[in-house]
C-alpha positions as CSV (number, residue, x, y, z in Angstrom):
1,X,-61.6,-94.5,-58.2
2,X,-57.8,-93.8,-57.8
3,X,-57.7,-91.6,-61.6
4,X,-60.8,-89.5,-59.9
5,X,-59.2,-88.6,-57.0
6,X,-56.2,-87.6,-58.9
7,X,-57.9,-85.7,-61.5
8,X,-60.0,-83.7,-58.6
9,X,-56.8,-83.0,-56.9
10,X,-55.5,-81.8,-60.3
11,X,-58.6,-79.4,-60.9
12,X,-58.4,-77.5,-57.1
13,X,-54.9,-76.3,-57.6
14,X,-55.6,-73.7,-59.7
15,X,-58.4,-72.4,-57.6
16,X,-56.0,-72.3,-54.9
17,X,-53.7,-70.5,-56.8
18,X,-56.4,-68.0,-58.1
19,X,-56.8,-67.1,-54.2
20,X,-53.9,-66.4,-53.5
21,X,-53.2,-64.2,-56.0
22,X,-55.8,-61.6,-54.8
23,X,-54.2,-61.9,-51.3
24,X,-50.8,-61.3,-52.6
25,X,-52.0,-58.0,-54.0
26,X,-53.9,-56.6,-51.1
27,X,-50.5,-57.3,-48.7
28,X,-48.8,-55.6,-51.3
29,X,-51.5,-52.6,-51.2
30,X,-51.8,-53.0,-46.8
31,X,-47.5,-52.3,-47.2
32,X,-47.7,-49.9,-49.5
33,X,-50.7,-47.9,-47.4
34,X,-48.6,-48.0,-44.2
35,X,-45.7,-47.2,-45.8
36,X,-47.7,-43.8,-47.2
37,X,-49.6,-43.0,-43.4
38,X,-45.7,-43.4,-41.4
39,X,-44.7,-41.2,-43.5
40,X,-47.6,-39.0,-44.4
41,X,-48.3,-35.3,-42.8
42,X,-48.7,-35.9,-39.6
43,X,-44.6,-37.6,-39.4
44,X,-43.8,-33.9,-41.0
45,X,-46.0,-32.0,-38.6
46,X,-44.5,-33.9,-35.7
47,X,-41.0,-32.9,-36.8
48,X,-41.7,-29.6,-37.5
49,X,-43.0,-29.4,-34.4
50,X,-40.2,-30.5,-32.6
51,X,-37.9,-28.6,-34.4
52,X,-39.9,-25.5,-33.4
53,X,-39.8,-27.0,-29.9
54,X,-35.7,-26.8,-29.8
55,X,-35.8,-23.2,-31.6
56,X,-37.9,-22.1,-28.5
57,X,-35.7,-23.4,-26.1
58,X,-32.6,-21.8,-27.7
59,X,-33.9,-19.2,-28.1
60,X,-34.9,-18.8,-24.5
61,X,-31.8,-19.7,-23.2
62,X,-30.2,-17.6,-25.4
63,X,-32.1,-14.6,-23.9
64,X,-31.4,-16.2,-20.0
65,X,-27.8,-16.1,-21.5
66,X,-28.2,-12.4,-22.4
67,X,-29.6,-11.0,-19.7
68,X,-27.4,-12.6,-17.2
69,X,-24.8,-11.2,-19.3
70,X,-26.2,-8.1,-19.0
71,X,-26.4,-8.1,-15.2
72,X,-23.2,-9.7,-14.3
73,X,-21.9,-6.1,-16.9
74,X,-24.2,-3.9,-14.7
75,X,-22.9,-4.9,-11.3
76,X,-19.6,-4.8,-12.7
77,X,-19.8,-1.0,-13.8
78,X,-21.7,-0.3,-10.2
79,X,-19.0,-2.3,-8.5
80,X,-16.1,0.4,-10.2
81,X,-18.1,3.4,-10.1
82,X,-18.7,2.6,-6.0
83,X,-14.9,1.9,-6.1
84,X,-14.0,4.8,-8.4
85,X,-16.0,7.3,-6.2
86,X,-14.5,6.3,-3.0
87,X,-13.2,9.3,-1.3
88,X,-9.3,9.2,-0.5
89,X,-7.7,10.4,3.1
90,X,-5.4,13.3,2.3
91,X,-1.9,13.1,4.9
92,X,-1.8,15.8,7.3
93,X,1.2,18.1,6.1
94,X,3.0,15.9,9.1
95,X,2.3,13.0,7.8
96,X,3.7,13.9,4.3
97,X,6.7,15.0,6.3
98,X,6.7,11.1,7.5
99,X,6.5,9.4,4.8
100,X,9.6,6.8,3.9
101,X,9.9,8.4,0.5
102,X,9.9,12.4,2.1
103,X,12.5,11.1,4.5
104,X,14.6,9.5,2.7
105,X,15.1,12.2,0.3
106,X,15.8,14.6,3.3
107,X,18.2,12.1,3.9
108,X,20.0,12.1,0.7
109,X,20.1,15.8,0.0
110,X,21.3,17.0,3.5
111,X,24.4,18.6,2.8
112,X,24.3,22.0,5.4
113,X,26.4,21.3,8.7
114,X,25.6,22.8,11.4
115,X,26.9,22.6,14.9
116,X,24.1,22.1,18.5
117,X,24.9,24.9,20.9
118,X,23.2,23.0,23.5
119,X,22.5,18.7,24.7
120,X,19.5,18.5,22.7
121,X,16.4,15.9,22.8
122,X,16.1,13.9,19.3
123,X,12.4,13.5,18.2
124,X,11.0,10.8,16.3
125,X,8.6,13.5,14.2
126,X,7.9,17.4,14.8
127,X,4.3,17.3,16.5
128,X,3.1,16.6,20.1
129,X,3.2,12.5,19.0
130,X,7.0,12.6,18.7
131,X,8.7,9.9,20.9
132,X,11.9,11.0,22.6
133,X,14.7,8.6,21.1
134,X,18.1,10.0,22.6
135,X,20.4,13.4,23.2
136,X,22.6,14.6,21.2
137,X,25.7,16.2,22.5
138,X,26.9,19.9,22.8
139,X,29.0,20.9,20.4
140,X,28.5,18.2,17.6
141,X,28.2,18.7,13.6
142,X,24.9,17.7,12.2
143,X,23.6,17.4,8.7
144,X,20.4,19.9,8.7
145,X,18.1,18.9,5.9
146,X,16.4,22.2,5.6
147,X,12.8,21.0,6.6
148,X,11.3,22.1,9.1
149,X,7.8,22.0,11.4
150,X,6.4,24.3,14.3
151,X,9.3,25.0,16.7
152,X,11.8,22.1,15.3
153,X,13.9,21.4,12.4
154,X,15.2,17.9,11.1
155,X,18.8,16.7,11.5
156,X,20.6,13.9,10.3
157,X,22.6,12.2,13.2
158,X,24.1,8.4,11.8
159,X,22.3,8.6,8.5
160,X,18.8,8.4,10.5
161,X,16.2,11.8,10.1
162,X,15.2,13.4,13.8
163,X,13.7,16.6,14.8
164,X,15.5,18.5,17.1
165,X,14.1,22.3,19.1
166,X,15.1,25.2,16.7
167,X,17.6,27.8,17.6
168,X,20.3,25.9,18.7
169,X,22.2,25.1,15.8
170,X,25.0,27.6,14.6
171,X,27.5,27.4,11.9
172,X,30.4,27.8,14.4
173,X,31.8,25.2,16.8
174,X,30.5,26.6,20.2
175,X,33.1,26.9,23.3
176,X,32.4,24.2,25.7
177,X,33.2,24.7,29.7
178,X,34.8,21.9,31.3
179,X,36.1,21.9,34.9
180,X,38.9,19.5,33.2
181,X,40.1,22.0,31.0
182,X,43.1,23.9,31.0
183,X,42.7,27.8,31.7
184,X,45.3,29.7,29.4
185,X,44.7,33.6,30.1
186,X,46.8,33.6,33.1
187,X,44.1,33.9,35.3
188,X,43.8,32.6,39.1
189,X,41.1,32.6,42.2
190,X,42.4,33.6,45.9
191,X,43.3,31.2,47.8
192,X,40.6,29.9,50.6
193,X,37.5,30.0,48.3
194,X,35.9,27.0,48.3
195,X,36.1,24.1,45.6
196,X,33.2,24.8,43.8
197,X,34.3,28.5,42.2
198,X,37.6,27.2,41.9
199,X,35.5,24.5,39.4
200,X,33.7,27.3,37.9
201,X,36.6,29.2,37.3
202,X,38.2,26.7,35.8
203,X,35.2,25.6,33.4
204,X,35.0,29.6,32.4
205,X,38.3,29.7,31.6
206,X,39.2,27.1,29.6
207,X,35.8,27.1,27.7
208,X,36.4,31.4,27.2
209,X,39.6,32.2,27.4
210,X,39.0,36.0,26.9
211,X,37.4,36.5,29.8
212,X,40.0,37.7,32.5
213,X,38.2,38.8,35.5
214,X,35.7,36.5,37.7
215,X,34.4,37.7,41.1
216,X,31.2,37.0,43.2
217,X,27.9,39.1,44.1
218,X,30.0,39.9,47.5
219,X,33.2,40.5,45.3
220,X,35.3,37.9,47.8
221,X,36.8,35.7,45.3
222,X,38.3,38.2,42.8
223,X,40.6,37.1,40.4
224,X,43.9,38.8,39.3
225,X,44.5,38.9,35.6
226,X,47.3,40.6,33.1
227,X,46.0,44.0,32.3
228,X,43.2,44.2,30.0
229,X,39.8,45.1,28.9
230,X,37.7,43.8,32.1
231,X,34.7,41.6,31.1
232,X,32.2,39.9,33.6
């Protein structure tokens, strides 16, 4: 009984061996076949289409890119044709008069002196918006820059610009009255007049020497005088 057994057992292996072959083969086919469907048309199709997919989008945001391009270029050219097309003020001719470059140049080329024939007012500028800043005296030299505006000219008095009223400027030193100066002609008043043409007298005189005979509208303070052409 034992030999039987064996010799059955003996028998079945090749059957088993003849199954498996066959099953062997069709794994090997199954593999194969999945292998050819993952990567069969439609794997291509899907990538072309996703390539497509990215083209599209670059391609649109290439255009975005453009056109904002494009715009921010437009409102750039608006933005300097606005600013190009702006309208400037044009200065007043006062104002070009007042400029710091127009006075300092006055400044710098002044060279004319003249002397004031009167106290005069110093303006700031030569219209009706001229601020009064100070006098200057009778009798002083000036620098006169040669420009001038309406009824005033500009001076130079301690390397600053001002506008002074014209016609009273002169190229000689003007005489200047003073009840404290000395009276040279020889001249006198009569005694008993009051102080005040004995000031006058004395401010004629020493400011005009050449004139040697004073008197009043009622002709009671006459003055005697060496003998000479009589002025009043």
């Amino acid at each position: 009984m034992a030999t039987s057994h064996k010799r059955e057992t003996a028998r079945r292996k090749p059957r088993a061996a003849a199954i498996a072959g066959p099953l062997a083969v069709l794994a090997t086919g199954a593999a194969v076949t999945i292998g050819v469907l993952a990567n069969g048309p439609s794997s291509s199709l899907t990538a072309l289409d996703s390539t497509k997919a990215a083209a599209d989008l670059g391609s649109v945001a290439g255009d975005r890119q453009a056109a904002e391009k494009d715009t921010t270029h437009e409102r750039e050219v608006v933005s300097r044709d606005v600013v190009d097309r702006t309208p400037l003020v044009a200065l007043s001719p006062v104002e070009q008069l007042m400029t710091d470059d127009a006075v300092a140049k006055a400044i710098n080329s002044a060279s004319t002196k003249l002397w004031t024939t009167e106290v005069l007012n110093l303006w700031s500028r030569p219209d009706d918006q001229a601020k009064n800043t100070g006098e200057v005296d009778e009798a002083e030299r000036v620098l006169a820059t040669g420009r001038s505006f309406g009824d005033r000219v500009e001076i130079v008095v301690d390397d600053k610009a001002y506008w002074v009223t014209a016609g009273y400027l002169d190229d000689e030193k003007p005489a200047i009255a003073s009840v404290d100066g000395q009276c040279t002609n020889g001249t006198t008043v009569d005694s008993g007049v009051s102080a005040s043409i004995v000031k006058i007298h004395q401010a004629v005189c020493s400011g005009w020497p050449s004139i040697s005979t004073y008197g009043t509208l009622r002709g009671a303070a006459a003055t005697t005088a060496p003998a000479g052409p009589s002025t009043s």
